[in-house]
MMTF fields as JSON, N, C-alpha, C and O atoms, coordinates in Angstrom:
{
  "mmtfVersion": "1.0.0",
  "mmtfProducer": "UNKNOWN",
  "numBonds": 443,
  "numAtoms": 444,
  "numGroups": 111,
  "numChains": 1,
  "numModels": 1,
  "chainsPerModel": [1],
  "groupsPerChain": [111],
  "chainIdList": ["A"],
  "bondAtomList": [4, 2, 8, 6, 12, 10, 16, 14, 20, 18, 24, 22, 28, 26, 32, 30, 36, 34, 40, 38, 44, 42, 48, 46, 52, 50, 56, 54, 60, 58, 64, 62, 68, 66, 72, 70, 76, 74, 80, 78, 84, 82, 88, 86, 92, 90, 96, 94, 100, 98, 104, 102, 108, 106, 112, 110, 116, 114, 120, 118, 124, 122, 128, 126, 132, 130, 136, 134, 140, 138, 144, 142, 148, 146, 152, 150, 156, 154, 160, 158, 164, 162, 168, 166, 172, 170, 176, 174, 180, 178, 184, 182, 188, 186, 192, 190, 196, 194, 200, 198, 204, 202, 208, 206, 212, 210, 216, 214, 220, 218, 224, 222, 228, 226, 232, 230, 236, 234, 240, 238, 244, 242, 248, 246, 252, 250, 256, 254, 260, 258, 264, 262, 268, 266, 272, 270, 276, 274, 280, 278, 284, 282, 288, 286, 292, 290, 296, 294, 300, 298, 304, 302, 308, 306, 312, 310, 316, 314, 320, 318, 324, 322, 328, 326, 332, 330, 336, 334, 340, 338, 344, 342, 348, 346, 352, 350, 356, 354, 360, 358, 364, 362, 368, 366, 372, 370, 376, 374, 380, 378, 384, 382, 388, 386, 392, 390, 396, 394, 400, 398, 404, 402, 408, 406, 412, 410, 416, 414, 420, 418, 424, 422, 428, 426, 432, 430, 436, 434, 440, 438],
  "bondOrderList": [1, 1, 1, 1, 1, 1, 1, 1, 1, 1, 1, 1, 1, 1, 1, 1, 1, 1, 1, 1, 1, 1, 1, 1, 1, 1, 1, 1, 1, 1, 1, 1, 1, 1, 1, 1, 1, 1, 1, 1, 1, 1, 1, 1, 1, 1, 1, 1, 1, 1, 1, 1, 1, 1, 1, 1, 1, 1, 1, 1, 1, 1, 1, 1, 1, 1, 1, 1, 1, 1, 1, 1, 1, 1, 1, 1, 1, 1, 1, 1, 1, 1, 1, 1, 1, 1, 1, 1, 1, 1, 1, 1, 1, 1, 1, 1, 1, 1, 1, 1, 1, 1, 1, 1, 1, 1, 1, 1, 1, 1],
  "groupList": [{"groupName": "UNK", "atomNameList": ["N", "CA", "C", "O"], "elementList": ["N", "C", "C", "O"], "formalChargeList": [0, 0, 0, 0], "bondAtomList": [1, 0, 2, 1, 3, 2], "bondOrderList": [1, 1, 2], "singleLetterCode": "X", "chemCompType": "L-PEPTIDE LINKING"}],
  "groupTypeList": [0, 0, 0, 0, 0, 0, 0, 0, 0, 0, 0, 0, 0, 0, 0, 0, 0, 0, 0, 0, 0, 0, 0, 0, 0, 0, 0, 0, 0, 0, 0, 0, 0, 0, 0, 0, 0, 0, 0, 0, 0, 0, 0, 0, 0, 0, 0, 0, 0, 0, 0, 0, 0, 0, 0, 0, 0, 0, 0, 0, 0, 0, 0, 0, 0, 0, 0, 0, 0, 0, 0, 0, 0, 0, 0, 0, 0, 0, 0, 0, 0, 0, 0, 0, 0, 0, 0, 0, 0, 0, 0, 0, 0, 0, 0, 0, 0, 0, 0, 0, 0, 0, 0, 0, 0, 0, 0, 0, 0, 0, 0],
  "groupIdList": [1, 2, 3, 4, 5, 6, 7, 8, 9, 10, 11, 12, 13, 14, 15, 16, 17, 18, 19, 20, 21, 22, 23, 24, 25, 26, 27, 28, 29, 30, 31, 32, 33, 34, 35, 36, 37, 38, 39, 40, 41, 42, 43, 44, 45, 46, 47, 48, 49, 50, 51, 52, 53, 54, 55, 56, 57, 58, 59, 60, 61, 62, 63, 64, 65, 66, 67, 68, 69, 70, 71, 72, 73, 74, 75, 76, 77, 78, 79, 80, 81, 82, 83, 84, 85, 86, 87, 88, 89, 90, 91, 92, 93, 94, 95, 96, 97, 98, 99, 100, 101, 102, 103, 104, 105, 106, 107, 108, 109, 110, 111],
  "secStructList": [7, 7, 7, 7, 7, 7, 7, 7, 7, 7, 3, 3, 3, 3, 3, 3, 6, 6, 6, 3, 3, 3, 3, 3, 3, 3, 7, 7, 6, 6, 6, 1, 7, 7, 1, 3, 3, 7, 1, 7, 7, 5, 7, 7, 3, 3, 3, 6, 6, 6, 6, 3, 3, 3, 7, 7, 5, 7, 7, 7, 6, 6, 7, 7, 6, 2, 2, 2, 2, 2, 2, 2, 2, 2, 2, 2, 2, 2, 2, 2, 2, 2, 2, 2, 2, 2, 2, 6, 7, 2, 2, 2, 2, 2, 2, 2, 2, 2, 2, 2, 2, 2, 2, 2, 2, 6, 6, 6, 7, 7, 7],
  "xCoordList": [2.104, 1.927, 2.579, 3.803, 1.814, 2.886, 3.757, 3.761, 4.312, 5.278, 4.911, 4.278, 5.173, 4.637, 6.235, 7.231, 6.081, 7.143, 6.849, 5.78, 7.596, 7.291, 8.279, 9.483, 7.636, 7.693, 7.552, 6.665, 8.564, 8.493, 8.939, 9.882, 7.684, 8.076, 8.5, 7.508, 9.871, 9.795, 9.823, 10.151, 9.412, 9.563, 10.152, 9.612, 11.031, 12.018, 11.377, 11.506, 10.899, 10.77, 10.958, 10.418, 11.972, 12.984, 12.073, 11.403, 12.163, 11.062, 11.556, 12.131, 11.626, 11.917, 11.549, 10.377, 11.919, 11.134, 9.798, 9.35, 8.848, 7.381, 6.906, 5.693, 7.712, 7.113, 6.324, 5.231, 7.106, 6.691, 7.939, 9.098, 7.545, 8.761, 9.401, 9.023, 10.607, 11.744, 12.394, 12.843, 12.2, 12.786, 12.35, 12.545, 11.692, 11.243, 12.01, 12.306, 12.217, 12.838, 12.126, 11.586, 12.416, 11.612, 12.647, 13.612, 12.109, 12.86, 11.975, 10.823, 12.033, 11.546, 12.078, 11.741, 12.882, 13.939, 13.457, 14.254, 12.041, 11.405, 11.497, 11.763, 11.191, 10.876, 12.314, 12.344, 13.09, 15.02, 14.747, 14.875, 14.529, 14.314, 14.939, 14.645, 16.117, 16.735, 16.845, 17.164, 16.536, 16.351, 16.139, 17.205, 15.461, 15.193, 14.309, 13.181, 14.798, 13.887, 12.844, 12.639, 12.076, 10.584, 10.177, 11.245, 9.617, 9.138, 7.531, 7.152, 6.591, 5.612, 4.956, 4.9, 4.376, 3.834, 2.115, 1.816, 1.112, -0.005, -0.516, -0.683, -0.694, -0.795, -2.393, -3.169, -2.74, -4.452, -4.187, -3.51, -5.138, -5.043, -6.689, -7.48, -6.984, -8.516, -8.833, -8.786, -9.012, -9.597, -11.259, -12.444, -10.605, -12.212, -12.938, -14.044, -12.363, -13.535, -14.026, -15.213, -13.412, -14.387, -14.77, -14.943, -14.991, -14.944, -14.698, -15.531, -13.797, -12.883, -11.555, -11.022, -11.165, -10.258, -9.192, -9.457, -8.077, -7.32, -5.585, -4.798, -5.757, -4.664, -3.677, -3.962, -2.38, -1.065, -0.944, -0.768, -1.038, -0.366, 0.508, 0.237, 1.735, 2.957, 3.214, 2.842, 4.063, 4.88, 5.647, 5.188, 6.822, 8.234, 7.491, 6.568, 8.078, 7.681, 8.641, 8.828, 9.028, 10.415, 8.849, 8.993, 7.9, 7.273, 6.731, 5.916, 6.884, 6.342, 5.146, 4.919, 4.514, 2.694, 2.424, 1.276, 3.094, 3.174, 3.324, 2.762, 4.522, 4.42, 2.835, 2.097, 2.525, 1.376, 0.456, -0.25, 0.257, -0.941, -0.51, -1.268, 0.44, 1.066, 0.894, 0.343, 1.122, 1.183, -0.379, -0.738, -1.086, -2.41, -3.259, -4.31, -2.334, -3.239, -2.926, -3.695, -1.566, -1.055, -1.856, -2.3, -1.747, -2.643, -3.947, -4.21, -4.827, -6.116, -6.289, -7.412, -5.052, -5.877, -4.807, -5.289, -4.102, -3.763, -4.83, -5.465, -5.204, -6.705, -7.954, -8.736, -7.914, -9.2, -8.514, -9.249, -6.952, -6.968, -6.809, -7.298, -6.421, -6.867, -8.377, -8.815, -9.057, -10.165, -10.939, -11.98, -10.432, -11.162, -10.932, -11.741, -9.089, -8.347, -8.981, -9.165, -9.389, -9.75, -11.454, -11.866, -12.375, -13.714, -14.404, -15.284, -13.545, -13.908, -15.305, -16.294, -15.027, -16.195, -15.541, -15.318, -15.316, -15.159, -15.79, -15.229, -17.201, -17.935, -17.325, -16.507, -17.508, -16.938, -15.739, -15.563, -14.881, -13.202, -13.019, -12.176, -14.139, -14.085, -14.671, -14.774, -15.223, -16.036, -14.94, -14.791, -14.04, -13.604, -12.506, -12.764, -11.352, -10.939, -11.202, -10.571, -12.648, -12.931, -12.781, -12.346, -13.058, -12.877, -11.35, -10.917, -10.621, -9.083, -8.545, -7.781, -9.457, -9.162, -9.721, -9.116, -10.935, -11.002, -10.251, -10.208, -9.78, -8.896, -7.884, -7.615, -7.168, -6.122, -6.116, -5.389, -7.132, -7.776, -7.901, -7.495, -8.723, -8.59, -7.56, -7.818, -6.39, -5.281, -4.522, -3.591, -4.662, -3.466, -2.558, -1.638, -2.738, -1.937, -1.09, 0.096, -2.546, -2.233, -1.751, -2.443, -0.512, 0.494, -0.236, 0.38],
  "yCoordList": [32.213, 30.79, 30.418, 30.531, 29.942, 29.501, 28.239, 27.322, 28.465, 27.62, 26.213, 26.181, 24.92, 23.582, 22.699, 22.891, 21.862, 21.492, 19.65, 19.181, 19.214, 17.375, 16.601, 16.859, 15.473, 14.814, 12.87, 12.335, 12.362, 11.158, 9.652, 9.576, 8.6, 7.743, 6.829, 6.356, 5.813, 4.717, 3.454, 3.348, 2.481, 1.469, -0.059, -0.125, -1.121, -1.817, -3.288, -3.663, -3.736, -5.28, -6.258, -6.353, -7.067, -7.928, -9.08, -9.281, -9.859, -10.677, -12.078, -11.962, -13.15, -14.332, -14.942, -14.589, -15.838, -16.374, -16.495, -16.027, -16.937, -16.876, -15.487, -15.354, -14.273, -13.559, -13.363, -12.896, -13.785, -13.38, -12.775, -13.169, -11.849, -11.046, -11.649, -12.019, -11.597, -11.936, -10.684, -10.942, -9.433, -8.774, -7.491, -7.133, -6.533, -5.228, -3.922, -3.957, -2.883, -1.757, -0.352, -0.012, 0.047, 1.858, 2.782, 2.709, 3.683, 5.262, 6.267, 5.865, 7.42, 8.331, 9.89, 10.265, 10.571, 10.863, 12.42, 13.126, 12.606, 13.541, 13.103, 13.79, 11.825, 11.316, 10.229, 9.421, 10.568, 10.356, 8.847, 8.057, 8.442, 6.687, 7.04, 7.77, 5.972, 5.603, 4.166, 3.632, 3.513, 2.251, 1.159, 0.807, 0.898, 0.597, -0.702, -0.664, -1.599, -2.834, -3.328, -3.26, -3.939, -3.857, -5.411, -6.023, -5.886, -7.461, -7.355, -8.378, -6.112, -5.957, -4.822, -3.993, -4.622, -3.164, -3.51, -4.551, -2.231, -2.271, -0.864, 0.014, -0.83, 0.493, 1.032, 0.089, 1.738, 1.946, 3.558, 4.523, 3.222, 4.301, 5.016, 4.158, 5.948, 6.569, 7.055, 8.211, 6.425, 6.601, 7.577, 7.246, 8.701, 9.581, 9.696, 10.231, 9.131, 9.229, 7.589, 7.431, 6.526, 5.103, 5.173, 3.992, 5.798, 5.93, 4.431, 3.529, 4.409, 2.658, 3.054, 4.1, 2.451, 2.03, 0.688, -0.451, 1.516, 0.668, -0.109, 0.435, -1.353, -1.541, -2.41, -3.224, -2.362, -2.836, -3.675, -3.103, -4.888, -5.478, -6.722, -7.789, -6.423, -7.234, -7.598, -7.026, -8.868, -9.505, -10.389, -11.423, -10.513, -10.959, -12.809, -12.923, -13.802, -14.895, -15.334, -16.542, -14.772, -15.339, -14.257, -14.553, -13.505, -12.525, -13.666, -14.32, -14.044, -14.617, -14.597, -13.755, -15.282, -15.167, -14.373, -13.972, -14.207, -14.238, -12.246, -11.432, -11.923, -10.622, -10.272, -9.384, -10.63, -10.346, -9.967, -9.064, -11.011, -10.643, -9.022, -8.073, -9.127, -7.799, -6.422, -5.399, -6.413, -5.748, -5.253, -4.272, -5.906, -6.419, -5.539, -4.903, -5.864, -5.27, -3.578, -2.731, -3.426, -2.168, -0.978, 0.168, -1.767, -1.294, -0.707, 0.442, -2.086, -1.255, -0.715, -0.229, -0.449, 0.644, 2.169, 3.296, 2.087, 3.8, 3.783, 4.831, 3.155, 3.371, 4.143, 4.896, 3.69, 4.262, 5.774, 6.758, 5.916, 7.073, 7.883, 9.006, 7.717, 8.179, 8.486, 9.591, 7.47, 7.882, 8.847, 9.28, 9.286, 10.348, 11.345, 11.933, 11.516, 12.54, 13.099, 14.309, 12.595, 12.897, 12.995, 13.718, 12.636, 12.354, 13.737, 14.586, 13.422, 13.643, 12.947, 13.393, 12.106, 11.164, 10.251, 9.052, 10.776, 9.945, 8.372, 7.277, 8.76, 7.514, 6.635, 5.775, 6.679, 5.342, 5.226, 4.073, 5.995, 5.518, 4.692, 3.803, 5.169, 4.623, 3.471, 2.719, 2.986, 1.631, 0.698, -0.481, 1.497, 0.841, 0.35, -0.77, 1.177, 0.596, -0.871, -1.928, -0.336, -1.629, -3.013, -4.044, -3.076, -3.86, -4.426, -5.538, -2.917, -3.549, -4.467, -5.428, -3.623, -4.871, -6.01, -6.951, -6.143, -7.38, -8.589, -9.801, -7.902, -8.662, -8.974, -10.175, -8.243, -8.264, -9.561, -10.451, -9.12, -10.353, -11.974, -12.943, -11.978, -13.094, -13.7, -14.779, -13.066, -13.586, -13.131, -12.704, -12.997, -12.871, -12.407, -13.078, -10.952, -10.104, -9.554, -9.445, -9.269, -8.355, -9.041, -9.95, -8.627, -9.219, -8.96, -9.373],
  "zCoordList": [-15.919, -15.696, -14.368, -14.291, -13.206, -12.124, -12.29, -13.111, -11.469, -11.063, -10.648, -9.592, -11.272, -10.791, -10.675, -11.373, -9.731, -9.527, -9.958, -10.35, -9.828, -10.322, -9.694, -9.698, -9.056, -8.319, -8.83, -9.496, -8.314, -9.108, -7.764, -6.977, -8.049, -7.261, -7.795, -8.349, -8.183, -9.2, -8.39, -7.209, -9.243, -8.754, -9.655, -10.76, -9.4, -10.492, -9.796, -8.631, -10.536, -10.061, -11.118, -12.22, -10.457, -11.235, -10.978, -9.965, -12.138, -12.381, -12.674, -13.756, -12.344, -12.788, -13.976, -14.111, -15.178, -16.043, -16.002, -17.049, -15.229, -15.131, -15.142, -15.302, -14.985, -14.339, -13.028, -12.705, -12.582, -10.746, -9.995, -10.128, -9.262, -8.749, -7.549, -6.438, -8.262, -7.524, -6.141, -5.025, -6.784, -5.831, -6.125, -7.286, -5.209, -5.731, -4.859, -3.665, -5.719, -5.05, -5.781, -6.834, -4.816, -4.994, -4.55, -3.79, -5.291, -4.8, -4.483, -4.641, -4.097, -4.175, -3.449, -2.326, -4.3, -4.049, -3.032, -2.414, -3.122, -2.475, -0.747, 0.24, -0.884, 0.325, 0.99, 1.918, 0.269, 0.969, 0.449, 1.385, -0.338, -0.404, -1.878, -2.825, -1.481, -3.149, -2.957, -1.894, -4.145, -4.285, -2.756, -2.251, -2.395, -1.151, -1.345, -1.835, -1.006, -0.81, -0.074, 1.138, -1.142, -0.556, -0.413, -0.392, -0.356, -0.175, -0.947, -1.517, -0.963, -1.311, -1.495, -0.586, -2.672, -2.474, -3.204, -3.79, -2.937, -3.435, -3.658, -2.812, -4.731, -5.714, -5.807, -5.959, -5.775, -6.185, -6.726, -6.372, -7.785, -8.629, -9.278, -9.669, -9.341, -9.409, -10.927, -11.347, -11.307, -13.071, -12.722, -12.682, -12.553, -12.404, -13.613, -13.538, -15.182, -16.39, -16.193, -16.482, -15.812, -15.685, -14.375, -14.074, -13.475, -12.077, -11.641, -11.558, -11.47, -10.925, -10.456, -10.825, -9.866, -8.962, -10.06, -10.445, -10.212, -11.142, -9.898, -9.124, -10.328, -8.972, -9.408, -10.286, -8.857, -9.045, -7.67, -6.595, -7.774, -6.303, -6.251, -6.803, -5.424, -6.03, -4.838, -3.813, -4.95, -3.984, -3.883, -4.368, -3.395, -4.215, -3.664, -2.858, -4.235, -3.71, -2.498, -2.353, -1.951, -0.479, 0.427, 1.613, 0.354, 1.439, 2.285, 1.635, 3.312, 4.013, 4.691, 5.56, 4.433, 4.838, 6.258, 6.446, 6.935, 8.524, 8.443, 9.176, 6.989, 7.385, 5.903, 6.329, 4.956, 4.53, 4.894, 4.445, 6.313, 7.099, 8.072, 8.275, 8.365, 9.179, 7.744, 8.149, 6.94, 5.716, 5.753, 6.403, 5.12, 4.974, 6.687, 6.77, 7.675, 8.642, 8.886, 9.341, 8.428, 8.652, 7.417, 7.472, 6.64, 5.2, 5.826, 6.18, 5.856, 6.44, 7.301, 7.428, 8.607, 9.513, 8.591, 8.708, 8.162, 6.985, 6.419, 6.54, 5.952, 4.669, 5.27, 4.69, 6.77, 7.96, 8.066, 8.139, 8.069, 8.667, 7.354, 7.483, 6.465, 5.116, 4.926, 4.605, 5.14, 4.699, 5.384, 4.891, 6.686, 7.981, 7.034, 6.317, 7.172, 6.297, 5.212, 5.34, 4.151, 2.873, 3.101, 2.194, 3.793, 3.74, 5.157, 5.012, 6.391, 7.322, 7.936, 8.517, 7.661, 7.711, 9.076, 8.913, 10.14, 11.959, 11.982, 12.034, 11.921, 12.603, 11.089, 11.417, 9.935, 8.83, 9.558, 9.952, 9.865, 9.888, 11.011, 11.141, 12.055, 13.735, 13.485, 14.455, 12.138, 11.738, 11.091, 11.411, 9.952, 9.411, 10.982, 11.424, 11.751, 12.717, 13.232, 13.276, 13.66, 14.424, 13.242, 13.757, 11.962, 11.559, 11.817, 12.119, 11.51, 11.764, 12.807, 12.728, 14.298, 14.944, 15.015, 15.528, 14.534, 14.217, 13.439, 13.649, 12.632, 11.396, 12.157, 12.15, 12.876, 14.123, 15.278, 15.72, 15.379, 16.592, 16.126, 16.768, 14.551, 14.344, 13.405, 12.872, 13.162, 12.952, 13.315, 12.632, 15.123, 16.326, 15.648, 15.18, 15.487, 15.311, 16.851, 17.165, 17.634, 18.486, 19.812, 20.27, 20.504, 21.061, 22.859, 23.842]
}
């Protein structure tokens, strides 16, 4: 039987009476991060027997709209280079990009 090793990312979000997060922290002790504060995170997860896309997306209420959109833009251009990565698919990723900068452009991101 080989050898498998396991690997664990956690994540603690402290929640106010309503349930809305107050404050979120992660670890991941593979990747030198112990409890480390986050303002927002967004999870996607691949259910290959419903073929869907199952998703977690959080954000403390102090995140300020200003970095969301920065979040939000940094997100989708990893997702382009993910998706080259995993697909090898150039011309989609060089598509999805350009969207990025678009998204960039029209909420003057880019300095």
């Amino acid at each position: 039987m080989p050898n498998t090793l396991t690997s664990e990312i956690k994540f603690t979000i402290e929640l106010d009476e309503n349930k809305v997060p107050e404050k979120l922290q992660w670890t991941a002790p593979d990747g030198g991060v112990n409890d480390e504060v986050a303002k927002a995170v967004m999870l996607s997860v691949w259910d290959s027997t419903a073929q869907e896309s199952m998703r977690i997306d959080l954000w403390t209420k102090d995140m300020p709209v200003d970095e969301m959109k920065i979040f939000f833009h940094q997100t989708l251009v990893s997702m382009s280079e993910t998706f080259e990565r995993a697909t090898g698919d150039k011309k989609m990723s060089d598509t999805m990009k350009d969207f990025c900068d678009y998204f960039a452009e029209k909420l003057e991101l880019k300095k």
